[in-house]
N, C-alpha and C positions, 0 to 999 in steps of 0.2 A: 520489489522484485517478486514474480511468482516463483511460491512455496512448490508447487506444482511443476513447475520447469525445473527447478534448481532439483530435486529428486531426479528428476531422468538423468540432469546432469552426474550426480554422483553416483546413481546405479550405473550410470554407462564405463565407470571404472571399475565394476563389479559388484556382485551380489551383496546387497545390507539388511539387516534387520531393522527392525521400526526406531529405536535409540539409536542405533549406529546410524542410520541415516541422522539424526537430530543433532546426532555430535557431531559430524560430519558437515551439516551446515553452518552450523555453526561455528566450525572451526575453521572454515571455509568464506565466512562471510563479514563474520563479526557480530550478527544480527541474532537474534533471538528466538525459537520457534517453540512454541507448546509441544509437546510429545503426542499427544489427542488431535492435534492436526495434520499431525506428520502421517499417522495410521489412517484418517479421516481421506486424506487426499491418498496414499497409498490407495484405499478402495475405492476411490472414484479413478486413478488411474488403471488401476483393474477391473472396472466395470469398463472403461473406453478399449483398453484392447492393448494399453502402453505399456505396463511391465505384468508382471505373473507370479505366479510363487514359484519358486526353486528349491521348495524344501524345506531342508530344516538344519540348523546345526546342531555341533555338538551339547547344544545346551537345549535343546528341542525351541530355539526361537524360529519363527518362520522368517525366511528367507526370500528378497525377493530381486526377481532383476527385468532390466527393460527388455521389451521387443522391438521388432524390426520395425513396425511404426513409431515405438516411443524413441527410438533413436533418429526417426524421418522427422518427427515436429520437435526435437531437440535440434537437431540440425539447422533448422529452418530458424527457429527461435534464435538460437548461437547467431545465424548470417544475417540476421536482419536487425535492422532500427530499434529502438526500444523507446517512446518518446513517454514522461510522465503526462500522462492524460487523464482526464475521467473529471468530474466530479468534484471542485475544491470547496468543500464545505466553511472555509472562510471567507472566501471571496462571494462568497452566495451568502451568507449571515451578515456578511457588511453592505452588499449591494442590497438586501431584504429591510436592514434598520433605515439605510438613506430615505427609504421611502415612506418609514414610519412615522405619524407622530410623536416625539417627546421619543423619542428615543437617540442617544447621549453617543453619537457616534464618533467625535472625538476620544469620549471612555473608552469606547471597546477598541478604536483604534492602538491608545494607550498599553490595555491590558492586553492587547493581543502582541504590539511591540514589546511589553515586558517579557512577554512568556518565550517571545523568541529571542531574544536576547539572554534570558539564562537556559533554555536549552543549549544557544550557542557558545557557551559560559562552561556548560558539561562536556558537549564537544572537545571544547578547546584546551579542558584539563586533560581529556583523555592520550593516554600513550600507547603506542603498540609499535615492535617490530616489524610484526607481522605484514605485510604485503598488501596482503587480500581486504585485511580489517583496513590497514590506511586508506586502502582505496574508497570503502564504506564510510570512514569518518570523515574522508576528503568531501565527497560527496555529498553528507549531510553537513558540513560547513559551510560551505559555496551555497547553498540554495538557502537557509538560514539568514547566509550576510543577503543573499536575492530577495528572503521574505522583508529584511529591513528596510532595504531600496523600497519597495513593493509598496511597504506600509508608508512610505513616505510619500510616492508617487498619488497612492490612492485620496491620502491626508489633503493633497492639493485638490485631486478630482473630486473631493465631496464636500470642498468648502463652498457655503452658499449653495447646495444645493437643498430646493424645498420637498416635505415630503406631500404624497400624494392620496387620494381617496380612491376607490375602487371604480372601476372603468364604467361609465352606462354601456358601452359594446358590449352585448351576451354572444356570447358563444351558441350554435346553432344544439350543439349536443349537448348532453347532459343524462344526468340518471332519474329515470322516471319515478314521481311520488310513489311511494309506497301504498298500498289499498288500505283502508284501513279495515280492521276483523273483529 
């Protein structure tokens, strides 16, 4: 979930301080957030034009709260889709070994089912009344027991497959030699 969105969301219930925002997500989400991030995206939100300072309070912390646009791409964020995307740096380390030699892809299958299996092991001790948290914990369970499917699926897709040597096709572009000096 963006650290970034989740702030406009809780400034949009009024004005927070950098800790008060952290607690707030947290207690809000279940999740975890560095305090150096919290202040870090604060000023990259206020460099974009979505929240601003408000001050200061009684304790001389600065204060801060969204704008009329950090509340238009909160909006927009809130009404729309959220699909996990981007980048699965497993499924690229396991598709990169199939093509290697002598590399033990069974193993890292292995090691990589164990490591979700006791993540999923922490999950599953885990309790909360909390709402918000179940919802988080729910959510890392179901894609956990998905990574086990996943690893099982993949288990099939890589039996028997050979690995490969690097392509004679060159690529037309490239970075030109260096001069030498």
């Amino acid at each position: 979930m963006s650290v970034r969105l989740s702030l406009l969301a809780i400034l949009d219930r009024g004005t927070c301080y950098g800790s008060q925002l952290r607690a707030e997500y947290e207690r809000r989400t279940g999740a975890r957030v560095n305090v150096g991030q919290v202040y870090t995206t604060l000023e990259r939100l206020e460099r974009d034009g979505l929240v601003q300072g408000a001050g200061l309070d009684d304790e001389a912390r600065v204060l801060w709260e969204v704008t009329a646009d950090g509340r238009a791409e909160l909006r927009a964020w809130l009404s729309g889709a959220s699909l996990v995307e981007g980048r699965d740096d497993v499924a690229l380390k396991i598709a990169l070994a199939v093509t290697l030699p002598g590399a033990d892809v069974p193993g890292i299958l292995s090691v990589q089912r164990e490591a979700v299996r006791a993540a999923l092991a922490e999950v599953q001790a885990e309790r909360t009344d909390a709402v918000p948290a179940a919802i988080v914990l729910t959510a890392r369970r179901v894609r956990l027991e998905a990574d086990l499917r996943w690893l099982d699926e993949v288990e099939t897709l890589t039996a028997g497959v050979e690995p490969f040597d690097l392509s004679d096709e060159r690529p037309r572009r490239g970075r030109p030699a260096r001069s030498a000096v």
